[in-house]
C-alpha positions, 0 to 999 in steps of 0.5 A: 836109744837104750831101753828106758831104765830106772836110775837114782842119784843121791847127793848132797845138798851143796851147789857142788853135789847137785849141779853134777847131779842136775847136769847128769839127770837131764843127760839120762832123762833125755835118753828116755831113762826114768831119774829119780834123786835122793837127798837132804831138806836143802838139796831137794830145794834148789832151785831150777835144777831139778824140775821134772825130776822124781825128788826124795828127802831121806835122813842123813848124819854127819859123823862127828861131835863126839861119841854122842854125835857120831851115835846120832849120826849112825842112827840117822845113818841106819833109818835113811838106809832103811828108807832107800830098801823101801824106796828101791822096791819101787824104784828097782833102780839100775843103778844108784849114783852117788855125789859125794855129802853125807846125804847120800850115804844111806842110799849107797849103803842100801844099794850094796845091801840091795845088790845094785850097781853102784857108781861114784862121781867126785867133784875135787881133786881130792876124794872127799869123805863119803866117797871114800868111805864107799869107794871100795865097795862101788862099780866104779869110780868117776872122777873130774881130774887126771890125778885125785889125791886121796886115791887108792892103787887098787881102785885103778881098774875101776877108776874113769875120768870124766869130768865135772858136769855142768849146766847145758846153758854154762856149756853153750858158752863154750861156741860162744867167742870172747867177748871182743876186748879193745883198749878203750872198751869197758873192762868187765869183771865178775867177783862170787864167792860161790852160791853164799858169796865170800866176805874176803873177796868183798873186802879185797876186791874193791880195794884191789881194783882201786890199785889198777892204773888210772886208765884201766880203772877208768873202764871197770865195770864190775858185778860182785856177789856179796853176803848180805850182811856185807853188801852196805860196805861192798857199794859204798867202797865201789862208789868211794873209788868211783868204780860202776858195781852192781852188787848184790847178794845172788846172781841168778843167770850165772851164764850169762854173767860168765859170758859178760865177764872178761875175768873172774875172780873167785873161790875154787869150788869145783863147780866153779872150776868145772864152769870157768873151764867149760866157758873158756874165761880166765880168773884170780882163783882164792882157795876157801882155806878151810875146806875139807883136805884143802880141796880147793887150793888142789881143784885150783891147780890144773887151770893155774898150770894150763895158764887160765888162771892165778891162785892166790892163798888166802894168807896172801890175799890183799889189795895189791896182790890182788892188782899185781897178779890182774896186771899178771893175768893180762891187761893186755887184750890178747894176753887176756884172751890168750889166757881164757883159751888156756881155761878152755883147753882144760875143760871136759865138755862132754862129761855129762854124756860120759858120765852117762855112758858110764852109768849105762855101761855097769850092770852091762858088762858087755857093753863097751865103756866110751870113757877113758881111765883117769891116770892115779898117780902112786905118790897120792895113793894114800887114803 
């Protein structure tokens, strides 16, 4: 075992910022190194996914909102920066590890005025902001894709794929088989539209299902995730076309719904992706279209490609395209199955110990780093 070491993770509050986060201090926490997070009021708040582990709430803008706004936000910016210099004199951190959001740039910004090591870990397939705003200046760059839009050519040398971590218990799945499928058995789908849900797939899905032949309607078993003000409408469309829902506004065992799920129907955020791959099931993909650089029609591209999954824009999204492409995807019990081992080829199971080595490796340049370079292609190396 390494000697035990003193890191910090800052991320931002969003399940797409902090699961990775969470998956990465659990992997160095069992090494016997000392983690400790920094983020924002929400990122500290979740729950289950940080227990154990040293938190910090610092301040953080997000630039915008005219030149008022952004004055705002330079000076949140400056005092959360002020904050982690203080913070670092007790921590003496190894390394810090940035997630992307805005909460975690004052603690990226201390760390190159500290002079410590820094890493970055991007989610999409496309560098979000913050990310690229300090990837110039970090050790290296960790990333969840082969080709990440947004991407510099000079960045290259630094730049290691990795993948998306995930929860130890979304990662068991992957031994676990899928689930047995026969012509008369119960046809279970799960529909979330991420930690909030998703009110287009609230109104859609149920419609969409209703489409499906009789005689797979008939074995439909369905557990939806709906917004709250949407849940009234989700069960009484269900119930309209006769079809067994349990609806509810969250879902607190993801894994064990993920297990129980024959297909998934979702948005592509990237710890959705990051879990459909590392458990192996097969999905209708629904790009958020408002995402920032359209991130998730692009983290949607590698498993639609593989063949574990459809993408669906949006604008085309309704109740019969939503039939045809299910009947696309596999009524067939073995096209099904066929189409969950093609998710799981893509996944990268071992991106938690990755990243791990990766973070170890920086402020030991004699160390050997155990990751492979993640492949930028030229045509999006446009910032």
């Amino acid at each position: 075992m390494t000697n035990s070491r003193s890191y910090v993770l800052a991320a931002g509050g969003t399940g797409g910022h902090m699961v990775p986060a969470a998956a990465l201090a659990a992997e160095l926490a069992n090494r016997g190194h000392k983690v400790s997070l920094v983020s924002d009021d929400r990122g500290v708040r979740f729950p289950g996914l940080f227990d154990g582990i040293d938190t910090h709430v610092l301040p953080a803008g997000r630039l915008g909102g005219g030149p008022l706004g952004y004055l705002r936000a330079a000076g949140r910016i400056m005092t959360g920066r002020s904050m982690a210099l203080r913070l670092f004199k007790e921590l003496r951190p190894a390394a810090v590890i940035g997630f992307g959001g805005y909460p975690a740039l004052p603690t990226l910004l201390a760390a190159f005025r500290a002079g410590v090591p820094t890493v970055i870990h991007e989610q999409n397939a496309v560098l979000g902001r913050v990310n690229r705003f300090v990837a110039g200046r970090v050790s290296a760059i960790a990333t969840s894709y082969d080709a990440v839009e947004r991407m510099k050519p000079r960045w290259a040398p630094k730049t290691h794929l990795i993948g998306n971590p995930v929860r130890e218990a979304v990662l068991a799945l992957r031994d676990r088989p899928y689930p047995i499928l026969d012509e008369e058995g119960i046809f279970r789908v799960l529909v979330t539209g991420g930690s909030q849900g998703a009110t287009v797939l609230s109104r859609v899905v149920p419609d969409g299902l209703a489409l499906l032949p009789v005689h797979f309607r008939r074995r439909l078993q369905v557990t939806h995730q709906a917004r709250i003000e949407d849940i009234d409408a989700v069960r009484a469309k269900y119930q309209a076309h006769g079809i067994p829902a349990d609806v509810s506004t969250y879902i607190t065992d993801m894994p064990e719904a993920l297990a129980w799920a024959h297909i998934v129907i979702a948005r592509a955020g990237a710890s959705t992706i990051a879990e459909l791959t590392a458990a192996g099931r097969p999905a209708i993909l629904v790009p958020l279209p408002s995402a920032t650089d359209d991130h998730q029609t692009s983290n949607a591209r590698e498993i639609t490609n593989a063949g574990g999954a459809r993408t669906i824009s949006q604008r085309a999204f309704n109740a019969t395209e939503l039939a045809k492409q299910i009947q696309k995807l596999g009524l067939d019990a073995q096209a099904l199955e066929n189409a969950a081992g093609r998710a799981k080829s893509v996944g990268r199971p071992h991106a938690a110990s990755d990243l791990a080595d990766l973070v170890e490796s920086i402020h030991a340049p004699t160390a050997p780093i155990k990751v492979r370079r993640a492949a930028i292609q030229g045509r999006l190396a446009h910032a």
